[in-house]
C-alpha positions as CSV (number, residue, x, y, z in Angstrom):
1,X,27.4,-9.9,14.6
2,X,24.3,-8.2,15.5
3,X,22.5,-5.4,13.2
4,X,22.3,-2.4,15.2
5,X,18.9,-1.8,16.3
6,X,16.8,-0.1,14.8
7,X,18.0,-0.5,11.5
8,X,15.9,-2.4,8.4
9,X,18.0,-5.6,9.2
10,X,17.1,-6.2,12.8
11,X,13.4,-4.2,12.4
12,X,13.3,-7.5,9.7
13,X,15.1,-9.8,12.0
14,X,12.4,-9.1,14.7
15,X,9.6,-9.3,12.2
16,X,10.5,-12.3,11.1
17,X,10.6,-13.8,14.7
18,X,7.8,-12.6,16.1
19,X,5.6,-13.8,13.0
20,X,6.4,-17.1,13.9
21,X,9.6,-17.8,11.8
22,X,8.3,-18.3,8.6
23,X,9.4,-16.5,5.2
24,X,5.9,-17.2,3.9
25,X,3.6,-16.1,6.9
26,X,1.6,-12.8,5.1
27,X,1.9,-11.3,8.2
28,X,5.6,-11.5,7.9
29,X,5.8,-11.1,4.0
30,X,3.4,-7.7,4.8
31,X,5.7,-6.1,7.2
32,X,8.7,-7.0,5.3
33,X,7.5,-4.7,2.1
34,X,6.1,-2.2,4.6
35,X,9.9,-1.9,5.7
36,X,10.8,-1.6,2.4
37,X,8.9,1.0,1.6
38,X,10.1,2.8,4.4
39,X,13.5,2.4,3.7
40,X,12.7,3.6,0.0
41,X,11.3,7.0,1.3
42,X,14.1,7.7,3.0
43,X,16.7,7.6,0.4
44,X,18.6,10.8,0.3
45,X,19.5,10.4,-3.1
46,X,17.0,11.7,-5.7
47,X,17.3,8.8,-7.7
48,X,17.6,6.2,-5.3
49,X,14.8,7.1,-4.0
50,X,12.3,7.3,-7.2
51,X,13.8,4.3,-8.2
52,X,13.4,2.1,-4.9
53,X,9.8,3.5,-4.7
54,X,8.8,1.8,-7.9
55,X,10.4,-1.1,-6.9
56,X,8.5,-0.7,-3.8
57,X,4.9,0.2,-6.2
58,X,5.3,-2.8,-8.0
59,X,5.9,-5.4,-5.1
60,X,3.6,-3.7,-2.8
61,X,0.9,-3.9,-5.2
62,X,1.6,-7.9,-5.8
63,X,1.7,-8.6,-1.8
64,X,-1.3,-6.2,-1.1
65,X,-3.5,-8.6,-3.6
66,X,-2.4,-11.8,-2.5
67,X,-2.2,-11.1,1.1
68,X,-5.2,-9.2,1.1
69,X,-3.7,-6.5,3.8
70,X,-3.2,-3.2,2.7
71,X,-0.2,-1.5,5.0
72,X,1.3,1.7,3.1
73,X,4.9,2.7,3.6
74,X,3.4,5.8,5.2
75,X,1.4,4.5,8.4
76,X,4.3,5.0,11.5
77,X,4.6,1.7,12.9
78,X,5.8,1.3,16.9
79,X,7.8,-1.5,17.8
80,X,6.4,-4.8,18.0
81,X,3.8,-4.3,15.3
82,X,2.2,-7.6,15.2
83,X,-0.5,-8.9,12.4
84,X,-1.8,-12.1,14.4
85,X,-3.9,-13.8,11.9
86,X,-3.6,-12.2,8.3
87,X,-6.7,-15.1,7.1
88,X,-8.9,-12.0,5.8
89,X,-8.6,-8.7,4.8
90,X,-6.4,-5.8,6.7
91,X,-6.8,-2.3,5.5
92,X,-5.0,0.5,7.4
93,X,-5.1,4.5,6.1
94,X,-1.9,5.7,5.2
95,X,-2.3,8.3,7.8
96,X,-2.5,6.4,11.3
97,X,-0.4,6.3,13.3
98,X,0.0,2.7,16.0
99,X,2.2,2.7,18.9
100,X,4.1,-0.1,20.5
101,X,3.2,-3.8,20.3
102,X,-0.4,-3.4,19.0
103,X,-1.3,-7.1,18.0
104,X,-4.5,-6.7,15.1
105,X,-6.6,-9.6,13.8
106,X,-8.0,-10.3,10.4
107,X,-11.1,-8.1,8.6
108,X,-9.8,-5.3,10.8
109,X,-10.3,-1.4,9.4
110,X,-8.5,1.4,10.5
111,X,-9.0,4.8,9.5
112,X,-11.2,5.4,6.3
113,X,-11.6,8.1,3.1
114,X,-15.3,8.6,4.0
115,X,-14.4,10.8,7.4
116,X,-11.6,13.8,7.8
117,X,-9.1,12.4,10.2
118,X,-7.8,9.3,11.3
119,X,-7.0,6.9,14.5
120,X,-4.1,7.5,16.3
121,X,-3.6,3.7,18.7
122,X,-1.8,3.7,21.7
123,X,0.9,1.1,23.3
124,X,0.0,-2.0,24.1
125,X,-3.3,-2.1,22.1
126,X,-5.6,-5.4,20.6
127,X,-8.2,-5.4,18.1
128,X,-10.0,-7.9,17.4
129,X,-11.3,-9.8,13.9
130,X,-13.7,-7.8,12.1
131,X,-13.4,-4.9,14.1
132,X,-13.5,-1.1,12.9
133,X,-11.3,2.1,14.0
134,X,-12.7,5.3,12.2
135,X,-12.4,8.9,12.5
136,X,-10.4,11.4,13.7
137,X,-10.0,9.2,17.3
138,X,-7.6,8.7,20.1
139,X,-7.1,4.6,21.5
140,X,-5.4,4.6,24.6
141,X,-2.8,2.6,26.3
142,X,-3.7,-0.9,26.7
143,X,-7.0,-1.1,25.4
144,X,-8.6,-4.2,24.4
145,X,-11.1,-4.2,21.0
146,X,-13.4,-7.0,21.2
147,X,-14.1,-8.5,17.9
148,X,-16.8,-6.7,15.7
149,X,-16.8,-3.8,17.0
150,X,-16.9,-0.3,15.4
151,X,-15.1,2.2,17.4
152,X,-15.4,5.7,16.5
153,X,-15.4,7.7,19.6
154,X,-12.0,8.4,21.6
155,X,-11.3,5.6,24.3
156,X,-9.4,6.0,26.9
157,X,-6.7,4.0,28.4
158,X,-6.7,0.8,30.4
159,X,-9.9,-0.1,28.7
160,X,-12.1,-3.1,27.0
161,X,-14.6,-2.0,24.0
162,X,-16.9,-4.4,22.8
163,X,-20.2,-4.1,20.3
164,X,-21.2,-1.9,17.7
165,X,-21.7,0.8,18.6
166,X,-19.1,0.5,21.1
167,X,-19.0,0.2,24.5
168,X,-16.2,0.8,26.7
169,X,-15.7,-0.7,29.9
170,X,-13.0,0.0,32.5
171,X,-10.2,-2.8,32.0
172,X,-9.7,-4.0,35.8
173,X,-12.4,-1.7,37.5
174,X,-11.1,-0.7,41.3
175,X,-8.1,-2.5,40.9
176,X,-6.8,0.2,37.8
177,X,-7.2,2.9,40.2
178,X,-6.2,1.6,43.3
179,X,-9.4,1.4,45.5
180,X,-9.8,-2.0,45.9
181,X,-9.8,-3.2,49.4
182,X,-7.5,-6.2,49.9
């Protein structure tokens, strides 16, 4: 029998697959407290709820040290959320919000106390290792963030950024927009 989808178990179940099958990839382990939290904030119950948050606190705070990725029950996740190498340090504001099967290496940033606002990714979306995603920005669909780069300017979709300070290239040029001739 199959959870229905959506729910924690087959959110979990997808996790778990997608992370390569292993109960011990951080990448896995991250997400899985992430759900947790979610599911803890959603409790209807007064008590429930206050009492699966600490529960939440107190393993959060373990995972978040050992796996060096901070991912706080309040970012909104898409579908197919997908830490790719979780080998350095992951810091995401609790704020930002990533669409559908965004893929993010290691010593990634996204969103920061320094600057009002923060990113909002769209579908579809890579970022690189050691790459940067400040401010109150927009990411498009299907953009590709190279790896050290510092975005912090609005990029639109069907795009490549690469450098610091960023530049963004179109994706697939004529082809995108139809004016090739073939």
């Amino acid at each position: 029998m199959r959870p229905a989808p959506g729910s924690l178990r087959e959110q979990v179940r997808k996790d778990f697959h997608r992370h390569g099958g292993r109960i011990l990839n951080a990448g896995f382990v991250t997400l899985l407290v992430y759900r947790f939290g979610r599911w803890a904030n959603a409790r209807n119950n007064r008590l429930a709820r206050r009492s699966a948050q600490k529960i939440y606190g107190a393993i959060s705070m373990v995972v978040s040290t050992v796996t060096r990725v901070w991912l706080p029950a309040q970012v909104t996740l898409g579908d197919g959320f997908h830490i790719i190498h979780a080998e350095g340090s992951i810091s995401i504001h609790p704020d930002v919000v990533i669409g559908k099967r965004c893929g993010i290496m290691h010593n990634v940033t996204i969103g920061t106390n320094m600057i009002a606002g923060v990113p909002k990714i769209g579908d579809d979306v890579f970022i690189g290792v050691n790459s940067t995603v400040l401010g109150n920005i927009r990411i498009g669909d299907r953009v590709r963030i190279g790896a050290n780069t510092a975005v912090t300017t609005d990029v639109p979709s069907d795009s490549i950024v690469i450098g610091s300070p960023a530049k963004i290239y179109p994706r697939l040029g004529p082809f995108v927009r139809g004016d090739a001739d073939t």
